[in-house]
C-alpha positions in Angstrom: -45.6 43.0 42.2 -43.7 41.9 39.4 -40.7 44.5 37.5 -41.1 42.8 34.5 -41.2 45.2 31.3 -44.3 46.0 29.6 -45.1 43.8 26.6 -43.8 46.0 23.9 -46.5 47.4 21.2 -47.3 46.0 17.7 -44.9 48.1 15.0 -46.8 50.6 12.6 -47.7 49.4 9.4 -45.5 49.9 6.7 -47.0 52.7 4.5 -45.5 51.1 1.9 -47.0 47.9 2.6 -50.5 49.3 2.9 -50.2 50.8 -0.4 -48.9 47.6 -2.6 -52.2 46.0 -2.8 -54.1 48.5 -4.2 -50.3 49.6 -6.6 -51.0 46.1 -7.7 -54.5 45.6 -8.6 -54.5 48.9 -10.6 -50.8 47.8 -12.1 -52.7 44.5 -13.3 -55.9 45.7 -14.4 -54.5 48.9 -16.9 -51.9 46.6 -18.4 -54.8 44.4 -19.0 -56.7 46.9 -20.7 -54.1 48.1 -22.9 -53.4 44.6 -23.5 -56.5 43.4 -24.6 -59.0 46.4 -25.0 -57.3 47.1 -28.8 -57.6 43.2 -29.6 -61.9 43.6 -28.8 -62.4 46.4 -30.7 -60.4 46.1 -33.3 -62.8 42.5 -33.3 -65.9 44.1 -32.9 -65.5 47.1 -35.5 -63.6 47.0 -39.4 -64.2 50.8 -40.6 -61.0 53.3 -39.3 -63.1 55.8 -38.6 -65.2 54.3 -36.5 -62.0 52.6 -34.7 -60.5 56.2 -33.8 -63.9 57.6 -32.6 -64.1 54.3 -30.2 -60.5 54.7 -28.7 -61.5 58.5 -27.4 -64.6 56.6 -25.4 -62.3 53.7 -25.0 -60.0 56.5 -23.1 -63.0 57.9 -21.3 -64.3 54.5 -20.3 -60.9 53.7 -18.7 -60.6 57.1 -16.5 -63.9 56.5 -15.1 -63.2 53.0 -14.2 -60.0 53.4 -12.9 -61.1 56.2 -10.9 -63.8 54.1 -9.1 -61.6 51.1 -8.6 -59.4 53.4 -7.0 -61.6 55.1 -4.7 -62.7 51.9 -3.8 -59.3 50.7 -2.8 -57.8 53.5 -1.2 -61.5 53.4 1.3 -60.8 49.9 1.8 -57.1 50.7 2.9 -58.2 53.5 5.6 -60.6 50.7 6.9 -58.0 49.2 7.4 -55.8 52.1 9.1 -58.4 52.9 11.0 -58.8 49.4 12.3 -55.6 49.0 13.5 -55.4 52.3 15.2 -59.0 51.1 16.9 -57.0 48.0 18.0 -54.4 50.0 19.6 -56.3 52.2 21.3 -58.3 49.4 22.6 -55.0 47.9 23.8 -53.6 51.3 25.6 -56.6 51.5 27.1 -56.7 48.3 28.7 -53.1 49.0 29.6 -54.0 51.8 31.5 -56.7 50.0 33.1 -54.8 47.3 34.6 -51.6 50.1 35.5 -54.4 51.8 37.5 -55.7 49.3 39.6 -52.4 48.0 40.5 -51.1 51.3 41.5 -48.8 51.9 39.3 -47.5 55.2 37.7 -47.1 55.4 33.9 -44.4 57.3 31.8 -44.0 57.7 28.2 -40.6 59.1 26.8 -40.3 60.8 23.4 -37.0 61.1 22.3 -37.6 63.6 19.1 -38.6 66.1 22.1 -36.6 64.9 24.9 -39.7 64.7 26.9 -41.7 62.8 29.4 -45.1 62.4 29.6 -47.2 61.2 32.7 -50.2 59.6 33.6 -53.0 60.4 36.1 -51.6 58.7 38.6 -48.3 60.0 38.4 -50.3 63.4 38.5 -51.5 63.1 41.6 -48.2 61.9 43.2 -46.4 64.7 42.7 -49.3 67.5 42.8 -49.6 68.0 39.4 -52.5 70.1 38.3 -53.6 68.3 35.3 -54.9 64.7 34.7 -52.0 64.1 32.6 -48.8 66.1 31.8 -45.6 66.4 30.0 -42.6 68.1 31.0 -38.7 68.1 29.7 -36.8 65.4 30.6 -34.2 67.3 32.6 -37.1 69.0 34.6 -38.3 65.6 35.5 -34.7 64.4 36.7 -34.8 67.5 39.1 -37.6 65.6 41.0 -35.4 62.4 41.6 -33.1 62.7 45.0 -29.9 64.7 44.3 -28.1 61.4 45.7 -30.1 59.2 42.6 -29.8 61.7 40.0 -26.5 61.3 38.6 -27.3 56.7 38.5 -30.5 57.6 37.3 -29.6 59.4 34.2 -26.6 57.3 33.4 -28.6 54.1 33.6 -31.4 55.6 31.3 -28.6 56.7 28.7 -27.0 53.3 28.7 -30.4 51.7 27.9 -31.0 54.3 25.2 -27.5 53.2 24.1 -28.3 49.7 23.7 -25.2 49.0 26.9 -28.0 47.1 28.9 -30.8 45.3 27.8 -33.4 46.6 30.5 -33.8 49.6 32.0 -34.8 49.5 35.7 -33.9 51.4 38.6 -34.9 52.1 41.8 -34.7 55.9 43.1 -36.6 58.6 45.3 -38.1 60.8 43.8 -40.2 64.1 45.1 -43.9 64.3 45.8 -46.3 66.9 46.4 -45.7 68.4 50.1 -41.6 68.0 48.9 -41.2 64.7 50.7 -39.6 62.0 48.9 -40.8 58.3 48.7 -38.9 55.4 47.4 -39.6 54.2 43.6 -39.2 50.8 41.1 -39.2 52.4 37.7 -39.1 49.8 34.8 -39.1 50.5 30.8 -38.8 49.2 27.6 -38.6 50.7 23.8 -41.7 50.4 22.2 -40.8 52.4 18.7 -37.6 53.0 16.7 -36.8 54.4 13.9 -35.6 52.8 10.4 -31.4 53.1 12.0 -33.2 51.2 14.8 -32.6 54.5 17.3 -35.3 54.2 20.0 -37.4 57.0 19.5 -40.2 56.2 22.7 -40.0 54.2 26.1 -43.0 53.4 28.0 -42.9 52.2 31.5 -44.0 52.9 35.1 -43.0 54.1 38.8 -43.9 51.3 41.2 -43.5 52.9 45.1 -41.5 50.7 47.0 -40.9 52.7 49.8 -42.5 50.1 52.7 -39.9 47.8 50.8 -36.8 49.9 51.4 -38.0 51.2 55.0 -38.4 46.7 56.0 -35.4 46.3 54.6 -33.6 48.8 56.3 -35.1 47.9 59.6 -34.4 44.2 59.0 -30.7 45.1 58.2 -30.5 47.6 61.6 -31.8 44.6 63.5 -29.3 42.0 62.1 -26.4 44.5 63.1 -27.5 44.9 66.6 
């Protein structure tokens, strides 16, 4: 079973970015209007009075069909929104399809609440009642080994630092009856914000107890 990190997720679209389309085609099509609209009608119609009573529909005219043009763009552009968050969904959801079948546990930490949050399967390893939970990050740490505690949390930090370019580590951590199993836990920053400060880590809790149990019966064996 491979340690490598999990492929990191698309970035968000740029609000800003959504919005310069439509900024644009409504930026093009009233200086348009301004531009040319006087030019028509002063074409069309000679008599002043007539001009002055034309500009008030003129006005009226150009409400209404800027008002449709931009209902129509800002629909088109939460089409869009809504496409993309489809496609992630789509994606996490696979995600979570493959981490299941290979056994794996999945975390999620959110730094802007300094929690963890867990899937299923992480659940039912340590006798959660839920599906799914969260908890504080320091409650979580209480379930790794006293002995791991201290590299644990040091090694995360240093990630979140930007000292070390992956975070993985290998601990025990406690299980539902309190007995404690040997774990690979890998992660990677899948969102930052604009100073480039992670702000969420995704990985996942791989037991490698029958690892650490061969290879501490292989070393026993080599010494005697």
């Amino acid at each position: 079973m491979s340690d490598a990190p999990l492929p990191p997720l698309p970035p968000p679209p740029s609000p800003g970015l959504l919005a310069l389309p439509a900024t644009l085609i409504y930026a093009a099509f009233a200086v348009a209007w301004i531009i040319y609209s006087d030019q028509l009608i002063s074409m069309w119609v000679g008599e002043p009075s007539r001009l002055t009573e034309l500009q008030t529909y003129k006005g009226l005219f150009f409400v209404l069909v800027t008002s449709v043009l931009l209902w129509i763009l800002v629909r088109l552009g939460f089409a869009r929104l809504t496409q993309l968050q489809q496609g992630l969904l789509r994606r996490e959801a696979r995600l979570r399809l493959a981490i299941r079948a290979t056994g794996l546990g999945l975390w999620d930490y959110r730094a802007d609440g300094d929690v963890v949050e867990h899937d299923e399967s992480v659940a039912r390893m340590v006798g959660a009642p839920s599906e799914a939970f969260s908890e504080p990050a320091d409650a979580w740490l209480e379930r790794v080994h006293p002995e791991d505690r201290e590299r644990v949390r040091e090694r995360f930090r240093a990630y979140l630092g930007g000292r070390v370019a992956t975070y993985q580590c290998e601990f025990r951590m406690r299980l539902a009856g309190d007995i404690y199993r040997w774990f690979s836990s890998v992660g990677q920053v899948v969102e930052r914000d604009a100073d480039g400060h992670p702000l969420r880590v995704v990985g996942t809790y791989l037991d490698i107890s029958d690892r650490q149990l061969h290879g501490a019966g292989g070393a026993m064996a080599q010494r005697v």
